[in-house]
Structures are given as C-alpha cells and as structure tokens.
C-alpha positions in Angstrom: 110.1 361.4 44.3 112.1 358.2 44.3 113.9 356.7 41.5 114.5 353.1 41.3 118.1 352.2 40.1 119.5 349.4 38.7 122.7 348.7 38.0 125.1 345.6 37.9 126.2 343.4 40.6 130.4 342.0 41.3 133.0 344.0 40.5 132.3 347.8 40.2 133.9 350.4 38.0 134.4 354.2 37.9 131.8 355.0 35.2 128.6 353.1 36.9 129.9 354.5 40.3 130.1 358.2 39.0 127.2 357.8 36.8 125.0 356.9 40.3 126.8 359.6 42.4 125.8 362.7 39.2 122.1 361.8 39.9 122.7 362.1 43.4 124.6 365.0 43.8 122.3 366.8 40.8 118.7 365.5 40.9 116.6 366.5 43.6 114.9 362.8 43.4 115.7 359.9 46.0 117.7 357.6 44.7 117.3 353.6 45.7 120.1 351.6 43.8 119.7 347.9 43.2 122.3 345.9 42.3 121.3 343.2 40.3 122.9 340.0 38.2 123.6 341.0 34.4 121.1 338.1 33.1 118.5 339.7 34.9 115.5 340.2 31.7 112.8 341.4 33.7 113.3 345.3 34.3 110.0 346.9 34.4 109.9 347.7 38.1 113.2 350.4 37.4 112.9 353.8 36.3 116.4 353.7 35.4 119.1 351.6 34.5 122.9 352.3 34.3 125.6 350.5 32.7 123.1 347.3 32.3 120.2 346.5 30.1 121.5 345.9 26.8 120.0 349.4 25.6 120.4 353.3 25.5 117.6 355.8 25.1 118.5 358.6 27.1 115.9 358.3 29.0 115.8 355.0 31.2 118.5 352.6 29.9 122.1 353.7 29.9 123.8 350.8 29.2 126.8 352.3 27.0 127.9 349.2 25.4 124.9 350.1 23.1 126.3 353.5 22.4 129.1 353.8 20.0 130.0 357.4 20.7 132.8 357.0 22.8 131.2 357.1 26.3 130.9 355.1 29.4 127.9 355.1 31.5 129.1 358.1 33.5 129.0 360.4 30.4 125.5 359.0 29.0 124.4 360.2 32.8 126.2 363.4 32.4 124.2 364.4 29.4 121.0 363.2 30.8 122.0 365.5 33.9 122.5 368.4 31.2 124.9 370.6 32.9 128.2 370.2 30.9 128.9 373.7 29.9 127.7 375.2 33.3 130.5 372.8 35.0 133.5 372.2 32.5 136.1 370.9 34.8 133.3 368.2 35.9 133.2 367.7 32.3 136.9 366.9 31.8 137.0 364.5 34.5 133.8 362.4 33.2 135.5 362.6 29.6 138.5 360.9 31.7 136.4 358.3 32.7 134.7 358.0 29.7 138.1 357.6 27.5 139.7 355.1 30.2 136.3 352.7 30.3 136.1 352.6 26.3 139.2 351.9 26.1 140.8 355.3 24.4 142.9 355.9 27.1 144.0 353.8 29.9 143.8 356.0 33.7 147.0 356.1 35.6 147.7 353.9 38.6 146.4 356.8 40.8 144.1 358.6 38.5 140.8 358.2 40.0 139.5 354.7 37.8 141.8 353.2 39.2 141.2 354.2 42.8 137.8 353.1 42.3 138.9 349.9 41.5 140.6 349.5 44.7 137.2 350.0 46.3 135.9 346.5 45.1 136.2 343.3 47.6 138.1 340.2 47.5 134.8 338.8 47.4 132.7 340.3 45.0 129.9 338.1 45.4 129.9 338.6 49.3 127.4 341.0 51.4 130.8 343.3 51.4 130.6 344.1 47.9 127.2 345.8 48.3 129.1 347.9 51.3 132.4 348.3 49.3 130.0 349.9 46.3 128.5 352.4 48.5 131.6 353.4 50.1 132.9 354.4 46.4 129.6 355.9 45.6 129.9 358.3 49.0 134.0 358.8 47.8 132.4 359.8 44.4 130.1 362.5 45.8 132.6 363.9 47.9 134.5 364.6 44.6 132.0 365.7 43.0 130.4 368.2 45.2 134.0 369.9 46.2 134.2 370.3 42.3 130.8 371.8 42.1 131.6 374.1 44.9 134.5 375.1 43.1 132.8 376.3 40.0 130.2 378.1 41.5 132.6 379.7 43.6 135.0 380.9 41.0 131.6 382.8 38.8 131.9 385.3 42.7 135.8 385.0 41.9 135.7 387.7 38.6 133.5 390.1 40.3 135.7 389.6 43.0 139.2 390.5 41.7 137.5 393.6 39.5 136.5 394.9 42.7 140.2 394.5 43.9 142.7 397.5 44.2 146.4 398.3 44.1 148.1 397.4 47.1 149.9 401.0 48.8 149.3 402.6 45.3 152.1 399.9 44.0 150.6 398.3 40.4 152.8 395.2 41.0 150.8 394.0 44.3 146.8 393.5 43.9 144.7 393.8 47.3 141.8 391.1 47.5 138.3 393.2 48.2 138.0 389.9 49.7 139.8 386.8 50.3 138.7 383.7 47.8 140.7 380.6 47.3 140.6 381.1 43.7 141.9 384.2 42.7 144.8 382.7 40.3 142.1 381.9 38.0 141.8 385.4 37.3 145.3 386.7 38.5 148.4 384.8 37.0 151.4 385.0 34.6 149.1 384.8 31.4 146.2 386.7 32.4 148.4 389.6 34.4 152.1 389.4 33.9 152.6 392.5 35.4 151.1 391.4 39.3 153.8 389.8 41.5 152.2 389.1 44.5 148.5 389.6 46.0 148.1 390.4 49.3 144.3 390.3 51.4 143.7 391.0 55.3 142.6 387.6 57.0 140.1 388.8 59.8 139.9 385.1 61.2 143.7 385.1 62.3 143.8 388.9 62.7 147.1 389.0 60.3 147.9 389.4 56.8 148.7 387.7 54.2 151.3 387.8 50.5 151.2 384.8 47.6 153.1 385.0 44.6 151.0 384.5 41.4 151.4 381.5 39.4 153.1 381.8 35.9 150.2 379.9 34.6 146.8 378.6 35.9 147.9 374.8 38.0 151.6 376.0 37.8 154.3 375.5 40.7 156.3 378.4 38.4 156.0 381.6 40.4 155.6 385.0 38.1 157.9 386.6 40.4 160.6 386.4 43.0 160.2 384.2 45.5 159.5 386.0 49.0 162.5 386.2 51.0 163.2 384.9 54.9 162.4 387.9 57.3 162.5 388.0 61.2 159.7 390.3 61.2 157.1 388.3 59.3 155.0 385.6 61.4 156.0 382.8 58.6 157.5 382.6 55.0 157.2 379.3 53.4 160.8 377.7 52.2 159.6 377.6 48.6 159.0 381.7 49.2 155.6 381.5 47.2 153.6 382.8 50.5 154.0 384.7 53.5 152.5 386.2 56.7 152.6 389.4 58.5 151.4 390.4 62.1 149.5 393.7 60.2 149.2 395.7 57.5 152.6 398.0 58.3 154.3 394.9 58.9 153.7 393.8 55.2 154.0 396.8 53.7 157.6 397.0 54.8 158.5 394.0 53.9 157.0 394.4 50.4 158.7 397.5 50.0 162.5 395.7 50.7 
C-alpha cells in the first residue's frame, strides 16, 4: 500500500520531520511525501496530511495548530501510530518535541529541535531544501529505530538478569547468563544496592569482562569502588568503572584483592 503525504514546503522543523519518520519506521505502508506551499486548498489527492491543512481529525489531517492540547504534529502522529505505552522512552522524546514546538519549553542548543534545524538550507526555496528535508527525515529514523531496538531489547533484559547467578559464590558480583548492553536497567544502586560489579564471559574476544553498577539508572556515580590498576588485567579504564581479564582465573583473582 502507498500513502500519499503532504506536508509543508521552506523551512522544516523537528515535529513534521519526526512525525514523517514514526510512519515510516512504524507502518508497514509506503510512504511518498510531497512537499507542498501552505496556500495550497486543493488536498483531495493526499491520504494524509501533517503539520498543514488547517484541520485535525486523527485520521487524515494533522495539522496541530488546530489542536489545543499541547502537541506538535509529531505527537498527533504518535497517537495515530498507537504505541506510547509499548515504547515510553520514544514517548518522552516526542513530548520533548511536542513542549519545544508549542512553545512550553524551548530545546537546548543541542537537544535534538535544534539539530533538526541545522538540517534546513540557506535556500529554502532551492531544489536543496527538498534534499536537506530527506537527509533529516533519514537522521530521524536512525534515532528512532536505535530507540525502538532498545526497548524491545531491554523486555529479553529481565528474563535475562533473573537467569543470572552469583559470581564464585560471592553475592556482591552478579554473572550475566548472557551478555546484554542493558543490564543496569535491572542491576543498579536503587534496584540492587548490594551488587558492586557484574561480570559476563565475552566469547567474541575470548576474555572477560567486570563493570561497576551505576548508583542510579543514566548515572556516572558508581555503587562501588572504582576498579583498581592491575598488571595482570588486559585493560582497566582510568575512571575504574570497567575492566578486562585474559580468563576467568584471571578475574577472579583480581576480584578477590
């Protein structure tokens, strides 16, 4: 199936951008996105239309400056996608657009509005513009799938850790079942106080390795010790939040010091 878009023409923003890269990244459906002048009257040839129109339904026009609860045109297509509570951290980054775009909260000079911005031409009525739109639109879907990766991979993460055991009998030190990038969602300072470092065996590099659990969830704070310089490990990071040992023995030594 293919889906004819419209959507403005000149200067682009975050929430028309995101809005176009959801239905992409979430609907099966082709997408063909038409940028057209904001005086355009004649729409009956789109099955949608985003951030232009002069009318929300929900259904084919999502033109939020007719919609006076707070959201841009990337949260009018996030509830038309349907999926907030099944992805909550995509959630709080379209409520960031949202907020900045309605003018509740302005984005940061490196929060991502503003690096969408960036994306426009000198020339936004040149050929470029067209290119410069789909260049944020692909920047956009990169974003967005990484995050949707991310949450889908942390619903294997709980299972995961539960199928985790104690490290050499010792109930400080939790061995991975198996290695996933985001085990500190389920093993930090709040959630398990009493864990100062997780260790896994990486079977790629033939080693193994130690990280210190965060105090909190996003926190540089370590819940333990920082891991100290050792000639016999293969690496220890300045910082001492992560290490790396040739084997097993190797790393249960140094654990033991």
């Amino acid at each position: 199936m293919i889906k004819q878009i419209a959507t403005h023409n000149k200067i682009f923003h975050a929430d028309e951008i995101t809005a176009i890269a959801l239905l992409k990244v979430f609907k099966k459906y082709t997408i063909v996105v038409n940028r057209v002048d904001h005086s355009t009257e004649d729409f009956s040839n789109f099955d949608m239309l985003i951030d232009i129109g002069r009318k929300f339904d929900g259904v084919k026009y999502f033109d939020h400056h007719q919609y006076k609860g707070g959201k841009s045109s990337a949260g009018l297509i996030w509830d038309y996608v349907g999926l907030e509570k099944e992805y909550p951290k995509i959630s709080r980054f379209i409520n960031h657009i949202d907020k900045n775009d309605v003018g509740i909260k302005r984005a940061g000079e490196f929060e991502f509005p503003s690096l969408i911005r960036a994306f426009n031409s000198k020339g936004i009525n040149d050929e470029e513009q067209d290119i410069c739109f789909n260049k944020a639109v692909d920047f956009t879907i990169t974003i967005l799938n990484f995050m949707k990766s991310m949450e889908e991979d942390i619903l294997e993460v709980k299972d995961i850790v539960n199928k985790s055991y104690f490290f050499e009998s010792n109930k400080h030190i939790i061995e991975l079942d198996k290695y996933t990038p985001y085990w500190s969602t389920f093993i930090n300072g709040n959630t398990m106080p009493n864990i100062k470092a997780v260790v896994w065996e990486d079977t790629n590099e033939n080693n193994w390795k130690v990280k210190v659990p965060p105090k909190k969830l996003g926190s540089f704070e370590l819940n333990a010790k920082a891991l100290k310089q050792d000639a016999k490990m293969q690496f220890v990071h300045s910082s001492g939040f992560f290490a790396i040992a040739e084997n097993r023995m190797v790393m249960k030594e140094y654990l033991k010091a």
